[in-house]
C-alpha positions as CSV (number, residue, x, y, z in Angstrom):
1,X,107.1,79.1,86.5
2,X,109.4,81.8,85.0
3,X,111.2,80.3,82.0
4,X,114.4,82.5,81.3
5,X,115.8,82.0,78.0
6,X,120.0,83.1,77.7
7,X,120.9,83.9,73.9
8,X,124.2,83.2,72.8
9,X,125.7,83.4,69.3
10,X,128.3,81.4,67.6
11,X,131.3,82.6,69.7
12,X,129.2,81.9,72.7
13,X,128.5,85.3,73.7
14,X,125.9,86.3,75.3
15,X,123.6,88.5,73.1
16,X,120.0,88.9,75.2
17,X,117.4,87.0,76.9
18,X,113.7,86.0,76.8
19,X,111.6,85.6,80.0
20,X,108.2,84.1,80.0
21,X,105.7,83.5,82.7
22,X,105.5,84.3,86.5
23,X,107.1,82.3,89.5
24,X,103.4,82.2,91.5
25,X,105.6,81.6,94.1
26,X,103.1,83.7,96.3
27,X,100.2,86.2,95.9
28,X,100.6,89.1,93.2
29,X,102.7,91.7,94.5
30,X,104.1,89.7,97.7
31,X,106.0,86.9,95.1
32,X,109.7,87.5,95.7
33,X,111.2,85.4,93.3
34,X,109.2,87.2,90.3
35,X,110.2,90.5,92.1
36,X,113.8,88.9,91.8
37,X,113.4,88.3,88.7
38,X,112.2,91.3,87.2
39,X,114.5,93.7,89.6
40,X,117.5,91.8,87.7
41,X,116.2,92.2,84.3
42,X,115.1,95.7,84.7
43,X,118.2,96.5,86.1
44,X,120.7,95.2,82.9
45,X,117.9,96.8,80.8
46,X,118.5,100.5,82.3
47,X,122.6,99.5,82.7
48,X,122.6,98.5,79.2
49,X,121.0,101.6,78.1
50,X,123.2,103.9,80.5
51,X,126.5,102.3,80.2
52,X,126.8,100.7,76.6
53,X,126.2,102.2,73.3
54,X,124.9,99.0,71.7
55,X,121.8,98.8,70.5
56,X,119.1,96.6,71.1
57,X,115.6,95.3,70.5
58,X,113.0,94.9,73.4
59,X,109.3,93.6,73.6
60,X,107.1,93.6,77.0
61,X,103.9,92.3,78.3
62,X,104.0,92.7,81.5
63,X,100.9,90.9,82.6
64,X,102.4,87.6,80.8
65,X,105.6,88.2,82.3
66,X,106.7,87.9,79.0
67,X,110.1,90.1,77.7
68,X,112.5,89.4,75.1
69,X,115.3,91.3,74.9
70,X,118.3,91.3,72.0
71,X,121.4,93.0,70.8
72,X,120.9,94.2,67.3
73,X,125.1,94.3,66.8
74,X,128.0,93.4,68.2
75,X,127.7,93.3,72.4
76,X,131.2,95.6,73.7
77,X,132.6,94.4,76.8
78,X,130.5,96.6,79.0
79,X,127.1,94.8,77.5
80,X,129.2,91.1,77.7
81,X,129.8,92.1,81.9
82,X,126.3,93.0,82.3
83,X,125.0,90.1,80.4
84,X,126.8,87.8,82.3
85,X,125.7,90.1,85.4
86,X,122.1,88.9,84.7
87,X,123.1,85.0,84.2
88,X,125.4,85.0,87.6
89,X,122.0,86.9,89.4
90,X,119.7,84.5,87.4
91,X,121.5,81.4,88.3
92,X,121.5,82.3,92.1
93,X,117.4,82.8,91.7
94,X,117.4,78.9,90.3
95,X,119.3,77.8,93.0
96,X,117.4,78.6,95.8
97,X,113.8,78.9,93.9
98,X,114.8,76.3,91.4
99,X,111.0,74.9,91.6
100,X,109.6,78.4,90.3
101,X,112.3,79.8,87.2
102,X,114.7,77.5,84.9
103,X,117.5,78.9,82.9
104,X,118.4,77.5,79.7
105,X,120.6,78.6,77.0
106,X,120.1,78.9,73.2
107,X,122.1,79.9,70.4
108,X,120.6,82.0,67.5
């Protein structure tokens, strides 16, 4: 199962996200909802990047499906859209796959 962490901070902002695991919803490279998975949070990664000039903190293992991901200041509205980008795209995942990722939400 892919466990998908959603930071928020005190104003209930989203602020990054932690995923850990894979879906094994089918064989290596033929599992759709890990391929959903990690299309969505490569895609904020690179928008974040491209679009926003907040920075951020990222560690990878691909192999574990592991990636935490976190903005080291204040998000600007552009990072805010595209974080809750990833939660609306992430949510839609659960709903139809709901037996191979879980969303939850944390504050730090």
């Amino acid at each position: 199962m892919i466990d998908v962490v959603i930071y928020q901070n005190s104003n209930s902002e989203y602020i990054g996200f932690k995923t850990d695991g894979h879906a094994e919803y089918d064989d290596p490279g033929q599992d759709i909802v890990c391929s959903a998975v990690s299309a969505i949070t490569i895609t904020i990664l690179n928008s974040v990047e491209k679009l926003s000039d907040v920075n951020f903190t990222l560690d990878c293992d691909q192999e574990s499906g592991h990636m935490d991901f976190i903005f080291t200041e204040e998000p600007d509205i552009k990072a805010q859209t595209l974080m809750q980008a990833l939660v609306i795209g992430i949510s839609g995942i659960e709903e139809s796959y709901g037996d191979y990722i879980c969303m939850t939400f944390k504050e730090v």
